[in-house]
C-alpha positions in Angstrom: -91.8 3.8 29.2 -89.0 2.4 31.4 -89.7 1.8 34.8 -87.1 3.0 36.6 -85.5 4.9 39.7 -82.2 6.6 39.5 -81.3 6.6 42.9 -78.6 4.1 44.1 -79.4 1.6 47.1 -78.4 2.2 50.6 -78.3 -1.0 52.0 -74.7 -2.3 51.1 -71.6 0.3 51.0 -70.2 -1.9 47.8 -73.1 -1.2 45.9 -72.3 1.7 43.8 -72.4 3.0 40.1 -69.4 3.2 38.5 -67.6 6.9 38.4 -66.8 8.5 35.6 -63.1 6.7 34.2 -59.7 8.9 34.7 -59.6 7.8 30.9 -63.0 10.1 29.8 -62.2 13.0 32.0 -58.4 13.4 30.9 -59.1 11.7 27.0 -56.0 9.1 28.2 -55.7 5.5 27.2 -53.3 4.9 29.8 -55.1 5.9 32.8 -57.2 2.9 34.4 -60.4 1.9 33.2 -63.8 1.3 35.8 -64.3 -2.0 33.8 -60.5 -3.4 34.8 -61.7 -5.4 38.4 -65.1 -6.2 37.0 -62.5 -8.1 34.2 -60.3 -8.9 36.6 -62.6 -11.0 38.5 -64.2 -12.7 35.2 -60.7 -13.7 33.9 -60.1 -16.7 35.0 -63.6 -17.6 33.5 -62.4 -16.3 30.5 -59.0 -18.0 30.4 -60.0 -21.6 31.4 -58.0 -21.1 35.0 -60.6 -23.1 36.9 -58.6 -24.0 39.7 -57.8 -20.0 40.2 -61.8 -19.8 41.0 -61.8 -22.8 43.2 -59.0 -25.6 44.1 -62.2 -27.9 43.6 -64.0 -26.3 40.6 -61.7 -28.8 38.1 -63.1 -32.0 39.8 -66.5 -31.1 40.6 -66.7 -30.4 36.7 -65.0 -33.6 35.7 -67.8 -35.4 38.1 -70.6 -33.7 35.8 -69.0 -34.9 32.6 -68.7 -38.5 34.0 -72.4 -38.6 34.5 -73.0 -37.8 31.1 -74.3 -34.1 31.9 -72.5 -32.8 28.4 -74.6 -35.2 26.5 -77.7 -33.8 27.8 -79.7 -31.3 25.5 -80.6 -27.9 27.0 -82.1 -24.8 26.1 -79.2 -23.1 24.8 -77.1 -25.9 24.2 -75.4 -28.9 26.4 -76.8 -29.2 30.0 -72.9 -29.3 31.5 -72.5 -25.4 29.8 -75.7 -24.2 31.4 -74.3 -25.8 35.2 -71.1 -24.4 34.5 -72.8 -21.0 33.4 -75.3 -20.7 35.6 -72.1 -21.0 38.4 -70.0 -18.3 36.9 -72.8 -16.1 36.6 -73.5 -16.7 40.7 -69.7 -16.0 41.1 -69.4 -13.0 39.4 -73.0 -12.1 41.5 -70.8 -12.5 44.1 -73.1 -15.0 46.0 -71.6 -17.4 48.9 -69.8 -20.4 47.6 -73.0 -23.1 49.0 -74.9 -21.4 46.4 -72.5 -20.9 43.7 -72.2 -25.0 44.1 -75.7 -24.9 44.2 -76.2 -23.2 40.9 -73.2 -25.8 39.6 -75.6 -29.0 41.0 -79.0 -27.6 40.5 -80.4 -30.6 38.9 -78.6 -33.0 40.6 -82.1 -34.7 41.6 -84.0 -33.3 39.0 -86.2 -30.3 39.9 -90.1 -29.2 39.2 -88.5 -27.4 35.8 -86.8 -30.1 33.8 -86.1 -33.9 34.6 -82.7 -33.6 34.3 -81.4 -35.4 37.3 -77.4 -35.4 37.7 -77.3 -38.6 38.9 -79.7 -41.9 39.0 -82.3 -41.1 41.2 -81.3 -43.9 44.0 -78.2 -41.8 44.6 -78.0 -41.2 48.3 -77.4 -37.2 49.2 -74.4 -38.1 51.2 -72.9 -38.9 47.3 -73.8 -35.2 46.7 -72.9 -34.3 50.1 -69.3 -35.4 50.0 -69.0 -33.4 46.7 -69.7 -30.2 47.6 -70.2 -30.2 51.4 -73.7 -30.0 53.7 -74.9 -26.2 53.1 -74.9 -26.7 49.2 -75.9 -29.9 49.2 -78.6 -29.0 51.7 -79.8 -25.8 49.0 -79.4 -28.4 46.0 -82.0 -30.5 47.5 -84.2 -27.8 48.8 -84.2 -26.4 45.0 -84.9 -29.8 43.3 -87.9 -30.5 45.3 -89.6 -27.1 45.4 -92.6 -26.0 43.4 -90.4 -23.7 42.0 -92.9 -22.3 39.2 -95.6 -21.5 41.8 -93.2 -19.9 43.9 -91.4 -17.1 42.5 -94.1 -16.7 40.0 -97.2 -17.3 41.0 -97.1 -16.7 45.0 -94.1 -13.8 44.2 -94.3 -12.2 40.7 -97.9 -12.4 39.9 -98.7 -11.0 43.5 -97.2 -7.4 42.2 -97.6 -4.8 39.0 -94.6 -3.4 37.6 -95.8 -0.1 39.1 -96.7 -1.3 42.6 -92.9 -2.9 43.0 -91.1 0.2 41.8 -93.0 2.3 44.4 -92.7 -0.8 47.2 -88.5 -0.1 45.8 -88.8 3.3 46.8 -90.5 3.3 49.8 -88.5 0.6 50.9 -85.1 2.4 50.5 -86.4 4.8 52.7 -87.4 2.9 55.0 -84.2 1.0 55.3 -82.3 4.7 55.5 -84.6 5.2 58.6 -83.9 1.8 60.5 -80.2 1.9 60.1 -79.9 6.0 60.7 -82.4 6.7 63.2 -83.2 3.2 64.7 -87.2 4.0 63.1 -89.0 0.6 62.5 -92.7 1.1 61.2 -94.1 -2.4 60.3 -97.5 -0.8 59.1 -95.6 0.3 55.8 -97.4 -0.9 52.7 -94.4 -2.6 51.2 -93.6 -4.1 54.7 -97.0 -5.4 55.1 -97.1 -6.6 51.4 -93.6 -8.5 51.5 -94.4 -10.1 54.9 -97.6 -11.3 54.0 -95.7 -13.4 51.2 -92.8 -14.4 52.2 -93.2 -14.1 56.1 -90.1 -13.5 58.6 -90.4 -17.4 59.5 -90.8 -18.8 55.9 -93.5 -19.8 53.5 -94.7 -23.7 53.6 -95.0 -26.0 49.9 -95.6 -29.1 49.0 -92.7 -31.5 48.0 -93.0 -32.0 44.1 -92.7 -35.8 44.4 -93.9 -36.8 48.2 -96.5 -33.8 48.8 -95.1 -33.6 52.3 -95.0 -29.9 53.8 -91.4 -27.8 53.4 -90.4 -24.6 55.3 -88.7 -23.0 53.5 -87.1 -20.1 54.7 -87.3 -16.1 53.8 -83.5 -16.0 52.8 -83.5 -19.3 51.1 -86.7 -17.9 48.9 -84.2 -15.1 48.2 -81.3 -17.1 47.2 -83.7 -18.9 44.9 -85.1 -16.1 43.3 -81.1 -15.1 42.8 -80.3 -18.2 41.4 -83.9 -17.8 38.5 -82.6 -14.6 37.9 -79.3 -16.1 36.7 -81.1 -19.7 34.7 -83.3 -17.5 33.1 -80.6 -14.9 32.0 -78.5 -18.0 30.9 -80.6 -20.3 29.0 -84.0 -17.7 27.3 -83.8 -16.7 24.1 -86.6 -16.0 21.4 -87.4 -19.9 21.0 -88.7 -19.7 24.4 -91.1 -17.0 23.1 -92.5 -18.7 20.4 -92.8 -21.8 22.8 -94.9 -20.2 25.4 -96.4 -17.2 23.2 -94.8 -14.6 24.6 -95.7 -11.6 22.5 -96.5 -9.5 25.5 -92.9 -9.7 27.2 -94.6 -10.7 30.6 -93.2 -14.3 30.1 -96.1 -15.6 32.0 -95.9 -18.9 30.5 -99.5 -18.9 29.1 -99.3 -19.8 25.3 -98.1 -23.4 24.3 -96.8 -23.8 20.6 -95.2 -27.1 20.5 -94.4 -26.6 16.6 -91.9 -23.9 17.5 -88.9 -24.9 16.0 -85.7 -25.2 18.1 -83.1 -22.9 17.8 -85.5 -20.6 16.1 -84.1 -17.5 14.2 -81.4 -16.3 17.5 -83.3 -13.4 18.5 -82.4 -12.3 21.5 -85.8 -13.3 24.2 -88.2 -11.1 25.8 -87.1 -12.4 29.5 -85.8 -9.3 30.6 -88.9 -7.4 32.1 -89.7 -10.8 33.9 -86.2 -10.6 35.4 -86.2 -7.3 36.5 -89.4 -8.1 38.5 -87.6 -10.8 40.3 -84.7 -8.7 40.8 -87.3 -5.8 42.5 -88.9 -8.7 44.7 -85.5 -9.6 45.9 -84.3 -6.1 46.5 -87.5 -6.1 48.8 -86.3 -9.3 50.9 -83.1 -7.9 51.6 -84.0 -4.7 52.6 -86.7 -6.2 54.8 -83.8 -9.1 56.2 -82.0 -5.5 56.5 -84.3 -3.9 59.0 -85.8 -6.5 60.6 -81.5 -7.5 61.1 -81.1 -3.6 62.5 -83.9 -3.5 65.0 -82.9 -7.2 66.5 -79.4 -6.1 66.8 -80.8 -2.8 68.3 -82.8 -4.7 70.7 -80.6 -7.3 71.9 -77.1 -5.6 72.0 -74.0 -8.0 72.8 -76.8 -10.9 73.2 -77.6 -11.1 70.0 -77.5 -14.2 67.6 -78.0 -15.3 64.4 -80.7 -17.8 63.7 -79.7 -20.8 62.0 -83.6 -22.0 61.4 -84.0 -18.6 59.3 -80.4 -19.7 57.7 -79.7 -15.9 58.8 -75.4 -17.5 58.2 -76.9 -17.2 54.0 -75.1 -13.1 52.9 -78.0 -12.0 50.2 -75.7 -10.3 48.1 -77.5 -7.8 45.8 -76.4 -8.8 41.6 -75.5 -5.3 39.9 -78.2 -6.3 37.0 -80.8 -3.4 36.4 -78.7 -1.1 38.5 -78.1 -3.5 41.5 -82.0 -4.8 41.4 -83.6 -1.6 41.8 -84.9 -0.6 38.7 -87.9 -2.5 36.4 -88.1 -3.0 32.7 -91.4 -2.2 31.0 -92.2 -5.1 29.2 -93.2 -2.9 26.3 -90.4 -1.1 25.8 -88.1 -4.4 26.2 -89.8 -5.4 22.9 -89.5 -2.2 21.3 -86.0 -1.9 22.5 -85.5 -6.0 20.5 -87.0 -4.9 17.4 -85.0 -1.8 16.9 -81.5 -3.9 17.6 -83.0 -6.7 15.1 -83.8 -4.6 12.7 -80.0 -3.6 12.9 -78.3 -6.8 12.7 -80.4 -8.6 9.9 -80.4 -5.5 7.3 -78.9 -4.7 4.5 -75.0 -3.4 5.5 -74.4 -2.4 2.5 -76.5 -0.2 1.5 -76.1 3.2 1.8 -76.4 5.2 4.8 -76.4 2.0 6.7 -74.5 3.0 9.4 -76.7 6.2 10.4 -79.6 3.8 10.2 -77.9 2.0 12.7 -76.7 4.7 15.1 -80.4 6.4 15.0 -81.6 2.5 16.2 -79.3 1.6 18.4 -79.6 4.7 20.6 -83.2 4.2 20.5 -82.9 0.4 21.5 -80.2 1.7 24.2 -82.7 4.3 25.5 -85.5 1.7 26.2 -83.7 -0.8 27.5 -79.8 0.6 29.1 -79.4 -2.9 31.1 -77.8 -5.3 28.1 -74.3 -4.2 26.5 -74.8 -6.2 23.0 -76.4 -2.9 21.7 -73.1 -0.4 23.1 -70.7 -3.0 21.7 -72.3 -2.8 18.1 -73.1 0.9 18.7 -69.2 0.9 19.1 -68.6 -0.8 16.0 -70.5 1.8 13.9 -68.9 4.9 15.6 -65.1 3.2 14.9 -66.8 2.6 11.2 -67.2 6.7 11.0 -63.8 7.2 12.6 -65.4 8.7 15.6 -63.3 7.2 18.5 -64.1 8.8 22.1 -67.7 8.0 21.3 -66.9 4.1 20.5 -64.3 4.2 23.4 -67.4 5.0 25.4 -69.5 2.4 23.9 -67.2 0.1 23.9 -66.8 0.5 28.1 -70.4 0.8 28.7 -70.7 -2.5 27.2 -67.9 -4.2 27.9 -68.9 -3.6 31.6 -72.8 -5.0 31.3 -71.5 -7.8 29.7 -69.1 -8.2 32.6 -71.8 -7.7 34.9 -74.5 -10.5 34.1 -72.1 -13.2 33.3 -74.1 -14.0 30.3 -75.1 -12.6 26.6 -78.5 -11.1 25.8 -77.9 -11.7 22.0 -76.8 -15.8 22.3 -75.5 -15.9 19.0 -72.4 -15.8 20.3 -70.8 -16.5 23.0 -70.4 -14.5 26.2 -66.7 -14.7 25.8 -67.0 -14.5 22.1 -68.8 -10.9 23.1 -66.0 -9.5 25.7 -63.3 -10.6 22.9 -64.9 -8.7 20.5 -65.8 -5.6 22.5 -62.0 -5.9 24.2 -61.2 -5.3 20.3 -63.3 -2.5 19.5 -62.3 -1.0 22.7 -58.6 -1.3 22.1 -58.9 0.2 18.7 -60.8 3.1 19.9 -58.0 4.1 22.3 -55.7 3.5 19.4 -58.0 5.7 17.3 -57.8 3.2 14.6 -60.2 0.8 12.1 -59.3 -1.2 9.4 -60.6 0.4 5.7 -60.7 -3.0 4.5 -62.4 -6.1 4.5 -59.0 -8.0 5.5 -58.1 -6.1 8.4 -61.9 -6.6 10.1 -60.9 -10.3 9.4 -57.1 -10.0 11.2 -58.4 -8.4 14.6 -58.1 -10.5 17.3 -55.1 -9.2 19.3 -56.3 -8.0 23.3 -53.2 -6.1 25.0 
């Protein structure tokens, strides 16, 4: 079953669901859409306009092509797409700019994932400094030389069950509701007890990769890397990564090791998504404990009080609006089941007959197991223009034109994130023009976006 709660969170005023569109209550194409500032902000992305993002984005790119970072192999391609990528995505998070630059110079001294360094390892950081300024380059660094595998999963994911974290989300909104309402700060909570003994107010302590030397590092900054995994793995996993590591559970554990899986595989889309979700719970736990632990210092110390620069207290945790703004978790059963029926709908037969209620009946069921990707709504749209029924693709169309919006990156990576919002832009226009081509040469003429 999905693992879920259908409350929204408390903690930021920004952080809502999107209302119901002028355009389904009135039936009107012209009224505004809830998608149009979600696309708003991803245009420029879309469009190439990378000096609209930031005056500096152009150059700090053009640096990562002349180190040869385009000629590097990566999961899903070349390893300057996945730096780019995994930057948009950040940005469209809405995370501070040091860690957007972060996300856009993650390897830039190789890290405990891949040994993909940047630049040649006798680089000084003040190179990487003068690029992209001390906080970023000071996160860069941190992320490159953390055991990053044993922390997030095994000292943060593996701690909890998919159950325990959606009660721990639960509890935890409450508790937040409390401290901020009625100034009520009860550290003997489970999930208060439970997050602190992790990741403790003053930071947990690992081992340098390379040097073994002890690191602090901070609560927030454990946070901001957890944000940061949440947008690699959503960038770069697809089902090669499951035959590589045997993931036929959807726990993505990292257990199994089949070195004669062969790369790109068959496209499927991966079984990360229940992993992710888990990260995204964890986080939603940090901030709400930063939250209240914020409230009652504030409470305490009135007009005296000051933001700690050792607990980098200056990093915002902004909250990603994936899985309902982190606060709902995937089963990891149903996130297969959810695969299979989508997969059984793009590689069968489209010509056979009754095709296209085969497809409906699956793609609600895969939509129904797993609401948190838009790939299924955007083909779901496709087959409800196919039987001329409009409002319902207009609806599709805008529930997934807005989850692709929202992770900055495609579940299905047979195509391209902005090959998807093209195509779903299409479907959505033609729905409001309650229109589809009857033959095989208009399909092949769409294209045009108003």
């Amino acid at each position: 079953m999905l693992i879920k709660r259908f409350n929204p969170p408390c903690w930021r005023s920004d952080h809502h669901q999107p209302k119901e569109s002028n355009r389904d209550k009135m039936g009107s194409s012209s009224s505004p859409s809830p998608n149009d500032a979600v696309l708003e902000s991803a245009r420029p992305f879309l469009r190439g306009e990378l000096e609209k993002i930031d005056p500096k984005l152009p150059s700090l790119i053009a640096v990562l092509k002349s180190v040869g970072a385009g000629e590097c192999w990566h999961k899903h391609g070349s390893f300057l797409d996945h730096l780019i990528d995994i930057y948009k995505i950040l940005k469209l998070w809405k995370a501070p700019e040091s860690v957007c630059l972060c996300g856009l110079f993650h390897s830039a001294y190789s890290n405990s994932y891949v040994n993909l360094a940047i630049f040649d390892p006798s680089t000084g950081r003040d190179v990487v400094r003068d690029h992209v300024g001390e906080a970023a380059e000071s996160l860069i660094h941190l992320f490159c030389v953390v055991p990053r595998q044993t922390l997030i999963h095994d000292e943060l994911l593996f701690k909890y069950s998919d159950c325990e974290l959606v009660e721990h989300l639960d509890c935890s909104e409450v508790s937040l509701r409390n401290a901020k309402e009625k100034g009520i700060f009860d550290g003997d909570e489970e999930w208060r007890k439970k997050i602190n003994a992790l990741v403790p107010e003053n930071g947990v302590v690992v081992k340098h990769i390379k040097t073994g030397e002890e690191i602090v590092v901070s609560r927030r900054v454990v946070g901001v890397f957890l944000l940061m995994t949440m947008a690699d793995f959503s960038d770069q996993l697809f089902g090669f990564q499951d035959e590589l590591f045997c993931n036929h559970d959807g726990r993505l554990e990292f257990r199994g090791n089949n070195v004669t899986a062969l790369w790109p595989g068959n496209g499927k889309p991966g079984l990360w998504m229940n992993s992710n979700s888990r990260m995204g719970a964890i986080y939603s736990l940090i901030v709400r404990e930063e939250e209240i632990l914020m409230e009652e210092r504030r409470r305490a110390f009135g007009s005296g009080f000051e933001v700690r620069k050792e607990r980098d207290e200056d990093i915002d945790l902004v909250v990603p609006p994936v899985f309902s703004f982190c606060t709902k978790v995937l089963d990891a059963k149903e996130q297969i089941e959810a695969r299979e029926m989508y997969w059984e709908v793009v590689s069968s037969d489209t010509s056979k007959e009754g095709y296209l209620e085969r497809a409906e009946e699956r793609l609600l069921g895969c939509i129904e197991k797993n609401p948190f990707v838009g790939e299924p709504h955007v083909l779901l749209s496709q087959v409800y223009l196919g039987k001329k029924r409009f409002k319902e693709a207009e609806r599709e169309a805008e529930k997934g034109l807005l989850l692709l919006l929202q992770w900055g990156s495609p579940w299905d990576k047979r195509m391209s994130w902005e090959g998807w919002i093209a195509w779903v832009r299409v479907l959505l226009m033609k729905s409001q023009d309650q229109s589809w081509p009857d033959v095989s040469w208009g399909i092949l003429n769409l294209g045009l976006v108003r």
